[in-house]
C-alpha positions as CSV (number, residue, x, y, z in Angstrom):
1,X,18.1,125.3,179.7
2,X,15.0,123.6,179.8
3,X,14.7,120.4,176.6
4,X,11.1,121.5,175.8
5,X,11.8,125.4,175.6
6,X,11.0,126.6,172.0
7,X,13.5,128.8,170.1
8,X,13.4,130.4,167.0
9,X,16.9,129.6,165.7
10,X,18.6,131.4,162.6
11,X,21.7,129.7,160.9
12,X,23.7,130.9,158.2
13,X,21.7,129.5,155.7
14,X,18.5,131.3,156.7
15,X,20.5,134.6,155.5
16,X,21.2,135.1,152.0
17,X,24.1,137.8,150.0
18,X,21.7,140.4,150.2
19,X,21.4,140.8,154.3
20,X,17.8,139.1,154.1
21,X,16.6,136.9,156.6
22,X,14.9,134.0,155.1
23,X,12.3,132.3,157.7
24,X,13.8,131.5,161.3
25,X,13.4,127.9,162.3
26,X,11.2,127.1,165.7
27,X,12.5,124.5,167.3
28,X,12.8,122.3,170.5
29,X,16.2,123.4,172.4
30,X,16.5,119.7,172.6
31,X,16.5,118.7,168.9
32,X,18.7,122.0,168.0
33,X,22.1,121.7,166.5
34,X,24.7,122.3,169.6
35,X,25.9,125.6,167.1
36,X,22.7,127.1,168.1
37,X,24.0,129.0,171.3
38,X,24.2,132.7,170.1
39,X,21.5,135.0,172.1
40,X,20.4,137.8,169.8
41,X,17.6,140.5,169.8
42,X,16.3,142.7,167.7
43,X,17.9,145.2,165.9
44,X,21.6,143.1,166.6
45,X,23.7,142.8,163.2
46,X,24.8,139.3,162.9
47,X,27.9,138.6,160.7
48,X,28.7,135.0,159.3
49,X,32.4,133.9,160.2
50,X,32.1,131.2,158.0
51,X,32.9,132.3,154.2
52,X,32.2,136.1,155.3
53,X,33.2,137.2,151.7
54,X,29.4,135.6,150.7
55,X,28.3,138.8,153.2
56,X,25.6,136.2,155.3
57,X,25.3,140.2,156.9
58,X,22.0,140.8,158.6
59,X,20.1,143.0,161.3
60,X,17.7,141.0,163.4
61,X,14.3,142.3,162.6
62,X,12.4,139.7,164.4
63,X,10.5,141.0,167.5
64,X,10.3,137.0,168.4
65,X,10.9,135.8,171.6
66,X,14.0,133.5,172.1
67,X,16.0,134.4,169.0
68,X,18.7,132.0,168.9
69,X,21.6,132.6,166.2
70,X,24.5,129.8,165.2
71,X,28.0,130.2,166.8
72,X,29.2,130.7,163.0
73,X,28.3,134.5,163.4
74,X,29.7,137.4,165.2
75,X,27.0,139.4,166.9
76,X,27.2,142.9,166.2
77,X,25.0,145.4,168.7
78,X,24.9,149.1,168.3
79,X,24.5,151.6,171.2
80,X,21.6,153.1,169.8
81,X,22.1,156.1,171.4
82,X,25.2,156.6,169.1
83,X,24.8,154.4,166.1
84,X,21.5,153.4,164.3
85,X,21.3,149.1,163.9
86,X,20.6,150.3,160.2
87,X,23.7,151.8,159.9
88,X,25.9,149.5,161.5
89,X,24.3,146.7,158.9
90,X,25.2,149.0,156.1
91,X,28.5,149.6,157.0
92,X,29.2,146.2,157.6
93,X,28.6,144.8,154.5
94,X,30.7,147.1,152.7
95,X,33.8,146.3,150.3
96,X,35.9,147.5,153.6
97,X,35.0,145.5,156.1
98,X,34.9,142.5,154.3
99,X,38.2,142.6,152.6
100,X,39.9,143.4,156.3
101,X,38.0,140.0,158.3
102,X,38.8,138.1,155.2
103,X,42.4,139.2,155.3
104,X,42.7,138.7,158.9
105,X,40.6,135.3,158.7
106,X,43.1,132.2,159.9
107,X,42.5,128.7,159.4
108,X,40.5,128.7,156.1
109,X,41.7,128.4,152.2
């Protein structure tokens, strides 16, 4: 990948417990975290593996180009043709699935 390409990166603090998106950070491939290796588009529904019971949950809304997501989510992406990204978001964040990744989470206290 090329140093001076500019991506618009989104880490796990940039979403909050609500599923919002707080403003993606542009920035240099070169000067980005080495985390900063997820591709996602719009409509995708990232999920934070880190402290998932917080519910860092969001759908990309962003039509920006380069949308670059931290390896601590799981990227979620509906076949539209089945499953609306809207829905897949909402069902994600519910008491369900967090309670199963939690109790299947290893490796954390």
């Amino acid at each position: 990948t090329d140093a001076k390409l500019l991506i618009n990166y989104i880490d796990i603090g940039n979403v909050n417990s609500y599923g919002e998106t707080k403003e993606i950070q542009p920035i240099l491939f070169k000067d980005a975290p080495s985390r900063a290796r997820r591709i996602v588009r719009k409509g995708d529904v990232i999920v934070s593996t880190v402290r998932t019971y917080l519910k860092a949950i969001a759908a990309v809304e962003s039509d920006e180009e380069n949308l670059i997501a931290s390896t601590g989510f799981a990227v979620l992406r509906a076949d539209e043709k089945n499953v609306a990204a809207a829905y897949l978001k909402y069902a994600v964040r519910g008491g369900y699935f967090i309670e199963e990744v939690v109790a299947n989470s290893t490796g954390v206290s």
